[in-house]
C-alpha positions as CSV (number, residue, x, y, z in Angstrom):
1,X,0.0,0.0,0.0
2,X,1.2,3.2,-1.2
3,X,1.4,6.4,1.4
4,X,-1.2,8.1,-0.3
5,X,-3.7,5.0,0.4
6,X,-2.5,4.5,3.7
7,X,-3.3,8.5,5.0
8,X,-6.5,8.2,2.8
9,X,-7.5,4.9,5.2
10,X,-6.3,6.9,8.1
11,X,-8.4,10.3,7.5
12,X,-11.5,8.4,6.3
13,X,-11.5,6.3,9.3
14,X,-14.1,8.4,11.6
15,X,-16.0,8.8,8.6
16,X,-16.6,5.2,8.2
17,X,-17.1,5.0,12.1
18,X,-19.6,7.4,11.9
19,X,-22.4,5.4,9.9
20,X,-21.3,1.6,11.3
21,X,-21.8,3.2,14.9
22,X,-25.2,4.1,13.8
23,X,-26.3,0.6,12.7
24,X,-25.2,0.5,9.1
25,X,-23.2,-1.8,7.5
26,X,-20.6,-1.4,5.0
27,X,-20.2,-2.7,1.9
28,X,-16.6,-2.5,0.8
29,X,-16.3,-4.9,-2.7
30,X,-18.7,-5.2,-5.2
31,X,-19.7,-8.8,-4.1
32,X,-20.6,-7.2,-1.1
33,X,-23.2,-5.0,-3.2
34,X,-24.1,-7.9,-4.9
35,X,-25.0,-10.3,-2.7
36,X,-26.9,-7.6,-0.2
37,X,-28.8,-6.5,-3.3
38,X,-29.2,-10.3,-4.4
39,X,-31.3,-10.7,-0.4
40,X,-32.5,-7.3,0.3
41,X,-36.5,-7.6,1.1
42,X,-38.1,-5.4,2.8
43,X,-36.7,-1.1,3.1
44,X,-33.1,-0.8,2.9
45,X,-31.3,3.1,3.3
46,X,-28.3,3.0,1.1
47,X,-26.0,5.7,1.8
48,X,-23.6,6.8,-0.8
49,X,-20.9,8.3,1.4
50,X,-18.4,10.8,0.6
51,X,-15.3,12.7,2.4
52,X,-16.5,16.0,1.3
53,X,-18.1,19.0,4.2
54,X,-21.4,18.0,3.2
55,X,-21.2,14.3,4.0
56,X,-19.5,15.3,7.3
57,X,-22.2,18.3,8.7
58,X,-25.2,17.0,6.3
59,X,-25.5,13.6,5.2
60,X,-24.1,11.6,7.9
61,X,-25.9,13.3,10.3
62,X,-29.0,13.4,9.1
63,X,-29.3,9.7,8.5
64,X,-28.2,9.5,11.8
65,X,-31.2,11.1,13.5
66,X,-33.4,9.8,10.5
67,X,-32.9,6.0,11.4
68,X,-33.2,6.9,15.2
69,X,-36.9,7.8,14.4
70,X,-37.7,5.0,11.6
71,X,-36.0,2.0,11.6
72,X,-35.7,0.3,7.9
73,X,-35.2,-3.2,7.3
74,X,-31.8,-2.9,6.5
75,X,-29.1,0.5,6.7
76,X,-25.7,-0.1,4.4
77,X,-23.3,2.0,3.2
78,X,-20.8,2.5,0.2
79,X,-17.9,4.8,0.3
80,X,-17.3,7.1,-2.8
81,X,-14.2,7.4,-3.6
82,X,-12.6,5.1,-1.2
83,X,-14.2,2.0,-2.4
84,X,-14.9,2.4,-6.6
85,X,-16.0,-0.9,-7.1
86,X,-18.5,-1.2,-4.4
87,X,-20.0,2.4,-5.2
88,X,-19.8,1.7,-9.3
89,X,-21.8,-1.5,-8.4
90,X,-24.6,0.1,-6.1
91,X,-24.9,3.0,-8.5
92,X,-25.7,0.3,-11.3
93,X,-28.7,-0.9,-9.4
94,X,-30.5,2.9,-9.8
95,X,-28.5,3.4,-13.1
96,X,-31.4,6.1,-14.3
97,X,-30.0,8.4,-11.5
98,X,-26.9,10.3,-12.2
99,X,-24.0,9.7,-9.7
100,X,-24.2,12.3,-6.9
101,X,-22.1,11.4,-3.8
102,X,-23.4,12.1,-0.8
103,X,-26.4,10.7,-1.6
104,X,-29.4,8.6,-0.1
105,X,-31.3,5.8,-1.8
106,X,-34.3,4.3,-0.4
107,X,-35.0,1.0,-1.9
108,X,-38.2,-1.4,-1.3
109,X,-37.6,-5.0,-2.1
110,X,-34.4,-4.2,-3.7
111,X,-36.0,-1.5,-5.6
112,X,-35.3,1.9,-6.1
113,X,-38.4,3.6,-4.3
114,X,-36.5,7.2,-3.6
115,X,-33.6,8.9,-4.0
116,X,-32.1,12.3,-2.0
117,X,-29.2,13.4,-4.7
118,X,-26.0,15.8,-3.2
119,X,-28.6,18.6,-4.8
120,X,-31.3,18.0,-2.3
121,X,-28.2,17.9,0.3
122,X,-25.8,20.6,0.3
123,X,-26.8,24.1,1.2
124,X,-29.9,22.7,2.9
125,X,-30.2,23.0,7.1
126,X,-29.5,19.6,8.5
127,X,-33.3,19.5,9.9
128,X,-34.7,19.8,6.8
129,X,-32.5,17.0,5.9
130,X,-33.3,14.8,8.2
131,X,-37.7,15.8,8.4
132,X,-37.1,15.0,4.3
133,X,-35.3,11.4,5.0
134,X,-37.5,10.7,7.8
135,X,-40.7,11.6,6.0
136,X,-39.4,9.7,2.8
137,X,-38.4,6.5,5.1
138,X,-42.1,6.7,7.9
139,X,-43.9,6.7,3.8
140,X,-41.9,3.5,2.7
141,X,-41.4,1.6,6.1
142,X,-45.2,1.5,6.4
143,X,-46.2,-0.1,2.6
């Protein structure tokens, strides 16, 4: 492992933390995208991850506090950037949406039911955020 890769590991570190400590798993190859999306029934939150300020004071927190109030069926996590593979294969099950990273799909039965781009993301108050996720997950938990 080069030096670059190493510090990269190292900064992205809490970032990972972040999410896992919050119930999410991490999907880290793209057989790991596979085979989740090969069993996911039920509503999954797929979080597209990223290293970027919005991830960090936006994203990761507001799915946070979203999946404190409304428990999906499943809560996993790709990293952009750090893991290509994994994040190139989760992006090809929602192909018609363009690659925004962070992001937040919402699938049903493996399904793409919603999806929260970096657009709907950055600039926006974390509250509004999280009310949006929330409202989006309470409407697909409950069908």
């Amino acid at each position: 492992m080069n030096a670059y890769d190493e510090y990269m590991k190292q900064v992205v570190k809490p970032m990972r933390e972040e999410l896992v400590g919050a119930g999410f798993s991490e999907l880290m190859t793209a057989d790991a995208v596979n085979e989740f999306m090969a069993e996911a029934t039920g509503t999954s939150l797929v979080v597209i991850n990223s290293v970027c300020g919005c991830a960090a004071g936006l994203a990761r927190p507001a799915a946070r506090e979203a999946v404190a109030a409304v428990k999906p069926d499943h809560l996993v996590t790709v990293f952009a950037g750090q893991d290509p593979e994994a994040t190139a294969a989760m992006r090809g099950f929602f192909e018609d949406v363009p690659p925004s990273s962070p992001s937040m799909a919402i699938l049903k039965d493996g399904e793409l039911a919603y999806f929260i781009p970096r657009e709907q993301i950055e600039g926006f108050p974390v509250e509004q955020i999280t009310a949006h996720l929330t409202g989006v997950l309470e409407q697909t938990c409950e069908k």
